[in-house]
LODOGU-823156 format. One record per residue (C-alpha): residue number from 1; residue in three letters; x, y, z. Coordinates in steps of 0.02 Angstrom, whole numbers. Layout:
// residues N
resi,resn,east,north,up
NUM,ala,X,Y,Z
...
***
This chain:
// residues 419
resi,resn,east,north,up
1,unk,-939,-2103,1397
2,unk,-1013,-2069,1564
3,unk,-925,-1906,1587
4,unk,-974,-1852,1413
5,unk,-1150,-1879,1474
6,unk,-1138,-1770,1620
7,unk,-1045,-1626,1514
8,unk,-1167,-1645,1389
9,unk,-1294,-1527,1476
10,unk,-1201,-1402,1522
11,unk,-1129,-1376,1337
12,unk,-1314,-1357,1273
13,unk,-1343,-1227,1421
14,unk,-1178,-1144,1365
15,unk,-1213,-1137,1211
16,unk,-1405,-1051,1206
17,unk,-1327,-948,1338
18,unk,-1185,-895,1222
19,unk,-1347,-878,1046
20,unk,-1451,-759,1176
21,unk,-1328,-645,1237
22,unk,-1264,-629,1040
23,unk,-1449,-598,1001
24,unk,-1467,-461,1151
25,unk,-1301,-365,1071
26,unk,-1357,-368,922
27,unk,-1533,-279,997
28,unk,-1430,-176,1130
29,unk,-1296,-135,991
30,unk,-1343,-157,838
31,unk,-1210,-140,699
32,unk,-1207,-34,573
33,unk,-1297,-64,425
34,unk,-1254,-174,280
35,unk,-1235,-46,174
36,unk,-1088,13,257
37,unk,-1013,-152,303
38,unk,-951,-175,122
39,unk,-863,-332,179
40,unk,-1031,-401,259
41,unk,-1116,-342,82
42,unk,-1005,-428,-31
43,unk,-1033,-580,88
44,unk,-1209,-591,40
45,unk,-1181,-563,-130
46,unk,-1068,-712,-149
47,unk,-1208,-809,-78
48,unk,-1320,-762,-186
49,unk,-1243,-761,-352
50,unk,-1196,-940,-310
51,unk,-1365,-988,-287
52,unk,-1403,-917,-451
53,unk,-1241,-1043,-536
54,unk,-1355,-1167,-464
55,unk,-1525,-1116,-528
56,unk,-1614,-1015,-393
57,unk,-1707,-910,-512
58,unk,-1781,-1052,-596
59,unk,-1834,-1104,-422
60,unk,-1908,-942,-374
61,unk,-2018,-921,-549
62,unk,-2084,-1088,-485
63,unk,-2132,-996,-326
64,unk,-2215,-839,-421
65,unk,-2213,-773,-604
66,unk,-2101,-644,-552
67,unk,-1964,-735,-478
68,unk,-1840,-770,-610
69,unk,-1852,-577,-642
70,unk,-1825,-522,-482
71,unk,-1695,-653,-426
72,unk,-1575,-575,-559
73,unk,-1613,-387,-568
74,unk,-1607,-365,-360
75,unk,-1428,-450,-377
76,unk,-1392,-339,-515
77,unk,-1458,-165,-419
78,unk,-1373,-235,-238
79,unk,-1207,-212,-338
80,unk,-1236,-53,-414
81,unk,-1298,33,-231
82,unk,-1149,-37,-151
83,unk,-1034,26,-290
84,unk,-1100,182,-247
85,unk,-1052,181,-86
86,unk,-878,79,-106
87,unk,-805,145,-261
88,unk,-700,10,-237
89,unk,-819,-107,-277
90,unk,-841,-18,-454
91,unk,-775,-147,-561
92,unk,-840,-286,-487
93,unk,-1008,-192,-462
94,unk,-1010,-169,-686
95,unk,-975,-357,-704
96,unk,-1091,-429,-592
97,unk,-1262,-286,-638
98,unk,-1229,-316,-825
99,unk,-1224,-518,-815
100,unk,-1375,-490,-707
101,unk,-1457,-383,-849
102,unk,-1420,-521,-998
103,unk,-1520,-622,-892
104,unk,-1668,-529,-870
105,unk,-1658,-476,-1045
106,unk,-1645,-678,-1099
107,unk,-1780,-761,-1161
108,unk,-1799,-844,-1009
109,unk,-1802,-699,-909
110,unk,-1948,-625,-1040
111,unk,-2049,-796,-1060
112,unk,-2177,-757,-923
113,unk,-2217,-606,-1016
114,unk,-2327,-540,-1155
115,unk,-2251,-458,-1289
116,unk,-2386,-390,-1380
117,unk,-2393,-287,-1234
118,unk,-2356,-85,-1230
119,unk,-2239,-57,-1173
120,unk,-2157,-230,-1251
121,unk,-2175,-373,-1111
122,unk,-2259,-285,-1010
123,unk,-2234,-109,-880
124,unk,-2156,-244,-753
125,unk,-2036,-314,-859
126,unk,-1982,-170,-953
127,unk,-1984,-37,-778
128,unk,-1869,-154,-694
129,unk,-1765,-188,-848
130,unk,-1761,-23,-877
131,unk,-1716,38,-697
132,unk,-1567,-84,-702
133,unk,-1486,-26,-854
134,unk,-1495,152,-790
135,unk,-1415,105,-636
136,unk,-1276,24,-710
137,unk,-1247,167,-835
138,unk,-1243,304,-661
139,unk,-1096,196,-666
140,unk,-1025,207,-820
141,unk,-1088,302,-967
142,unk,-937,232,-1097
143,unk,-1043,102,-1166
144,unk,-1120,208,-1322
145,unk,-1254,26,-1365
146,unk,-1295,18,-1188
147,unk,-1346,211,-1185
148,unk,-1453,184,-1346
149,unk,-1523,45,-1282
150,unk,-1579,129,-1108
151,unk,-1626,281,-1224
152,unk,-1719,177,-1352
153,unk,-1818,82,-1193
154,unk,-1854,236,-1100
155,unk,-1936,310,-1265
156,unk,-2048,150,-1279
157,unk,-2071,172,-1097
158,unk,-2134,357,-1118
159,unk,-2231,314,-1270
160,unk,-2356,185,-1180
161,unk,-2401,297,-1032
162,unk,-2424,445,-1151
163,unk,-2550,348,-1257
164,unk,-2623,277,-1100
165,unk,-2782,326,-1049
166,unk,-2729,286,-851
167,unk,-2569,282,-752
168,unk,-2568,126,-705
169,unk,-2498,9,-857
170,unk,-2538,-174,-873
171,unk,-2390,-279,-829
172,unk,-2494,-451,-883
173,unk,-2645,-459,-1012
174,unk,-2789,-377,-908
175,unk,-2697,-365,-748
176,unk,-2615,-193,-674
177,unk,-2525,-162,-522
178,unk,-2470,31,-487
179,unk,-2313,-26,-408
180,unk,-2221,-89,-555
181,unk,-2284,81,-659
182,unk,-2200,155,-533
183,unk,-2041,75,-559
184,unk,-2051,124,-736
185,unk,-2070,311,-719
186,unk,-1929,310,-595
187,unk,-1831,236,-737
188,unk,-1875,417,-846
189,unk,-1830,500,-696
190,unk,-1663,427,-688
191,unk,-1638,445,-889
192,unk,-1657,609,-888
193,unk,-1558,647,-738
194,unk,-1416,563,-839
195,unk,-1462,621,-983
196,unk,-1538,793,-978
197,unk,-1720,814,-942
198,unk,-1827,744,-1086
199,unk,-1973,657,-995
200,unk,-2039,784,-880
201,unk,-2185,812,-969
202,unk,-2243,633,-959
203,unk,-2198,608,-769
204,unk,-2291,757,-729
205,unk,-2426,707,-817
206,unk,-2439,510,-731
207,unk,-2399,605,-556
208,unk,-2560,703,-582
209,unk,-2677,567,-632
210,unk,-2611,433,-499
211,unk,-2627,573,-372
212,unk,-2819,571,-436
213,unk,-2820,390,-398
214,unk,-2794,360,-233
215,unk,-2862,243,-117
216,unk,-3006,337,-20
217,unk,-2954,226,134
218,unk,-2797,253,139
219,unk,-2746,404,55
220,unk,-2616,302,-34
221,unk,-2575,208,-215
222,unk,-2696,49,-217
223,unk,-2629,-120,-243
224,unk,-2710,-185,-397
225,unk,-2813,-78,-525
226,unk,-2916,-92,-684
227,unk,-2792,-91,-833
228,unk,-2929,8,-941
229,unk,-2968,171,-823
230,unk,-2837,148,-662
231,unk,-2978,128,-531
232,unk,-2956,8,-394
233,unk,-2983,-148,-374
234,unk,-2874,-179,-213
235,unk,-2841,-44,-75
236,unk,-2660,-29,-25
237,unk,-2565,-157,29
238,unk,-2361,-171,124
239,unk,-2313,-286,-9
240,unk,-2358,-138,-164
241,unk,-2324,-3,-39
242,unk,-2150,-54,22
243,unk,-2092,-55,-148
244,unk,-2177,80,-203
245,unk,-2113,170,-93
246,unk,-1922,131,-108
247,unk,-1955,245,-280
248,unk,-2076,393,-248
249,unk,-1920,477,-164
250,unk,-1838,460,-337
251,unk,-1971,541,-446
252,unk,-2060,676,-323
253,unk,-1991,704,-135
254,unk,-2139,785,-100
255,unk,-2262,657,-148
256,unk,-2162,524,-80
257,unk,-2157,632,127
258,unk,-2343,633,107
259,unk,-2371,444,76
260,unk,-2239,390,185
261,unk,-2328,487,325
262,unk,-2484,397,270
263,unk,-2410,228,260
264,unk,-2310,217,415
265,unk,-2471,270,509
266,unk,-2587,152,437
267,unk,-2451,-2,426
268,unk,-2297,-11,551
269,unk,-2368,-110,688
270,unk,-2309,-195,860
271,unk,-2410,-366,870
272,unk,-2415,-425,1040
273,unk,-2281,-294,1102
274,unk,-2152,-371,959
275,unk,-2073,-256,834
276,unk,-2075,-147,748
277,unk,-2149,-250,606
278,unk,-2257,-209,437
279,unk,-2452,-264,431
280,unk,-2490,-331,237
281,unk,-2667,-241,270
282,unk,-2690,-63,338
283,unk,-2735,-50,532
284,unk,-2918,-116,561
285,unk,-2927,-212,392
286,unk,-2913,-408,397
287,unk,-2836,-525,245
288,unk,-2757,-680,207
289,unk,-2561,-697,154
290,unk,-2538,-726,-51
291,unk,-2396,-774,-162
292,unk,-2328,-607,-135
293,unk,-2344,-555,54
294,unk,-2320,-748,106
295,unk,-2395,-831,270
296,unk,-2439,-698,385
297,unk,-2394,-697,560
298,unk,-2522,-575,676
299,unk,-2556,-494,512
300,unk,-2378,-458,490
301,unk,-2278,-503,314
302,unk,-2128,-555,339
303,unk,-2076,-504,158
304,unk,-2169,-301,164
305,unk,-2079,-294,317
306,unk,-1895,-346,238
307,unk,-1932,-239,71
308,unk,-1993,-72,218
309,unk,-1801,-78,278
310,unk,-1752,9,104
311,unk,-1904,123,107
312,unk,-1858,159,282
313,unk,-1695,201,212
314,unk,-1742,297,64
315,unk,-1873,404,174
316,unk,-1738,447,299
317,unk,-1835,349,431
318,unk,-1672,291,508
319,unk,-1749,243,666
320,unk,-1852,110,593
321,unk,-1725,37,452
322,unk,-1621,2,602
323,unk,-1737,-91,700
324,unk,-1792,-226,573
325,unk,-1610,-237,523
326,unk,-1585,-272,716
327,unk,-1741,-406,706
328,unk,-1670,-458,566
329,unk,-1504,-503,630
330,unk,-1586,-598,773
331,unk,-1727,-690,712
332,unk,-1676,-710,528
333,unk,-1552,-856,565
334,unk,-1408,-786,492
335,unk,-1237,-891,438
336,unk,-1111,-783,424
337,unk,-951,-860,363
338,unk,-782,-787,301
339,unk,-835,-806,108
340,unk,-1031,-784,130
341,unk,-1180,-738,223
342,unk,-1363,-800,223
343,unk,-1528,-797,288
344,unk,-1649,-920,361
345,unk,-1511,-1059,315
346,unk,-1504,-996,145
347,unk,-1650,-1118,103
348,unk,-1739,-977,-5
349,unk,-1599,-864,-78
350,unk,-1729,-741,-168
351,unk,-1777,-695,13
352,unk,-1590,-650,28
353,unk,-1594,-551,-138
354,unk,-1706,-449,-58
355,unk,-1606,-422,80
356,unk,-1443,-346,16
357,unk,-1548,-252,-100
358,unk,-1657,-178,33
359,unk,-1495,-153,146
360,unk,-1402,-68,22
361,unk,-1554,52,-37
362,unk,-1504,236,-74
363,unk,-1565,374,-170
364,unk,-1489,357,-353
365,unk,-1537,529,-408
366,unk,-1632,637,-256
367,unk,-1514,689,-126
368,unk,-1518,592,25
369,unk,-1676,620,137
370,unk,-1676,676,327
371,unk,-1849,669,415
372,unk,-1895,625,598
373,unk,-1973,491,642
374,unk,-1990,400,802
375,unk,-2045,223,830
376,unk,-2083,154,1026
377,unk,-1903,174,1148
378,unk,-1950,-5,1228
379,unk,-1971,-94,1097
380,unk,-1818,-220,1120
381,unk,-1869,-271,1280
382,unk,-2006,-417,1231
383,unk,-1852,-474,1132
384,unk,-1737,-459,1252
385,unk,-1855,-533,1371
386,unk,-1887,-696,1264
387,unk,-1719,-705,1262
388,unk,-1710,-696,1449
389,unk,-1832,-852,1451
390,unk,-1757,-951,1333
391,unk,-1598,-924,1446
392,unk,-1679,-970,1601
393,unk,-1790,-1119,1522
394,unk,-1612,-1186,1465
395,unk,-1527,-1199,1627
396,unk,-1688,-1262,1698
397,unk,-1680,-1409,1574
398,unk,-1499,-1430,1608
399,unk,-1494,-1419,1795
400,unk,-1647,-1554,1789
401,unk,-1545,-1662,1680
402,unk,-1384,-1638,1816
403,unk,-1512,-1680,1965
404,unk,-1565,-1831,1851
405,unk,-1384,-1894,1808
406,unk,-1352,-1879,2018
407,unk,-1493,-1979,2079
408,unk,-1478,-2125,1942
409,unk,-1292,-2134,1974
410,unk,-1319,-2130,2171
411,unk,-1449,-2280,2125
412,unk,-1313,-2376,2022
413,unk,-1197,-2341,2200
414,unk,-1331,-2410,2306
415,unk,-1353,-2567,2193
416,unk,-1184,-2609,2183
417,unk,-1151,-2602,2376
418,unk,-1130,-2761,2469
419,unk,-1263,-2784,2593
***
């Protein structure tokens, strides 16, 4: 027992050693991303898709009224952009996006909703819906009711914003949010890419009026709007832009350089020398965290700056996607095993859905983008340097606890000499 004791410390200074210098390789050599670590991918989605067996969406739509929704259809889109890349993972890919899509589509998956909505549900529900069965038909287009049913959507889709007198759709009664109308016109984008152009018209049209609608701080898509007339009610935010921005690239390259420009400016942030990291309010503007951005940390959201490593991706910003994967890697707690991988534990696997779809993002229609843009050379050393401490502080606590164990057994040796 006594020489357990004495091993004891140096085991814990062993091992923090061992956690800091995987931390600084993962900094100093990052690997490459998920997306083409199809092994590492299909890790993450065994996780997840065995949290859902156990009822994580139900779990997450207690957390927000979106979380049964998005639980499912990020699973669902995580296999299709893999697929894409791995055309081995094809079949699989099919399987697992169209049992993800029965579930949206349930009546679970629709009982947050409104359907006396246009379009039906609500422009949330049906531009996510919608996106997802597009993706899985850029997979395969044999399914003749699936293609009527992504045609017959799309038209209901195109229908609302062309009676609309605003861009920006409700996606609740009396509550709109420009984000999730902007999932929906991607999703006419991507029909008529499949399917020959038939919606160009209307996405011109909502491209013109949301350009009209900008935040005058910013220069970018607000956060929340009016339902009636489109005009804001919330300037931009990383948790709308994030997103949004994973699908301008899709519907108008152009539009989507311009905002990116504007967005990285105004919200990728080092607080405190740390990141690069993603503010949930523009540079010089102060909020509180929400349901959606979380507990903020410096100003920083966690869960803008997880969603900003696809729209990093998508915007050819290569320099940043890498980083927060890198941060990622180190300070999201990962478990990797041989038949899974999770985040933070795995104790909230929506945050994980997020993930794999965010590491997996690529263009589905536009051709891949290629832009410069350059975020601060040092900024791995604070890392590396609070890894450096936490080093240090460990052998410190260990060689005290040696010094400790010496003296108290020298004591004992005293004691138990004759006089």
């Amino acid at each position: 027992m006594g020489r357990i004791r004495r091993w004891a410390p140096r085991v814990v200074g062993i091992v923090v050693t061992v956690a800091c210098l995987i931390g600084a390789g993962r900094l100093l050599w990052p690997q490459p991303g998920l997306h083409e670590q199809p092994g590492s991918t299909v890790r993450q989605l065994a996780f997840v898709r065995s949290a859902l067996d156990e009822g994580s969406d139900t779990a997450a739509q207690r957390l927000f009224p979106e979380g049964y929704v998005f639980s499912n259809v990020l699973y669902g889109l995580a296999w299709v952009q893999a697929a894409h890349t791995d055309s081995g993972l094809r079949d699989d890919a099919l399987r697992e996006s169209r049992w993800a899509l029965a579930r949206v589509e349930s009546d679970e998956g629709r009982a947050a909703f409104s359907p006396g909505l246009q379009p039906a549900y609500g422009v949330f529900w049906a531009g996510w819906t919608n996106w997802l069965r597009g993706a899985i038909l850029s997979l395969d287009r044999s399914d003749t009711a699936a293609v009527q049913r992504f045609s017959a959507h799309s038209a209901e889709i195109a229908q609302a914003f062309s009676a609309a007198g605003t861009p920006f759709l409700p996606a609740y009664r009396g509550q709109a949010w420009p984000v999730d109308s902007t999932v929906a016109i991607a999703s006419l984008r991507l029909h008529d890419k499949l399917f020959g152009a038939q919606y160009a018209g209307v996405i011109d049209r909502w491209l013109e009026q949301a350009e009209g609608r900008l935040d005058p701080g910013t220069g970018l898509l607000p956060h929340q709007v009016s339902p009636t007339d489109g005009s804001m009610l919330t300037g931009a935010r990383a948790t709308s832009q994030t997103a949004i921005l994973r699908f301008l690239p899709e519907i108008d390259p152009a539009f989507a350089r311009s905002q990116y420009a504007r967005y990285r400016d105004r919200f990728v942030a080092y607080p405190g020398g740390f990141g690069p990291a993603v503010r949930e309010f523009p540079k010089g503007v102060d909020g509180s965290g929400d349901v959606d951005s979380g507990p903020l940390v410096a100003g920083i959201s966690l869960s803008a700056t997880v969603v900003a490593l696809g729209a990093a991706r998508m915007n050819g910003d290569s320099a940043l996607a890498a980083a927060i994967g890198s941060e990622g890697e180190l300070i999201g707690l990962p478990v990797d095993l041989p038949w899974s991988k999770r985040y933070a534990f795995g104790l909230l696997p929506i945050g994980d859905a997020f993930v794999v779809w965010s590491s997996t993002a690529r263009p589905m229609m536009a051709a891949p983008v290629v832009a410069e843009h350059d975020i601060r050379w040092w900024w791995r050393l604070p890392w590396l340097l609070v890894l450096g401490l936490i080093t240090l502080a460990s052998w410190a606590w260990t060689l005290a606890r040696l010094r400790r164990g010496r003296a108290e057994r020298h004591a004992i040796g005293l004691t138990a000499t004759p006089q």
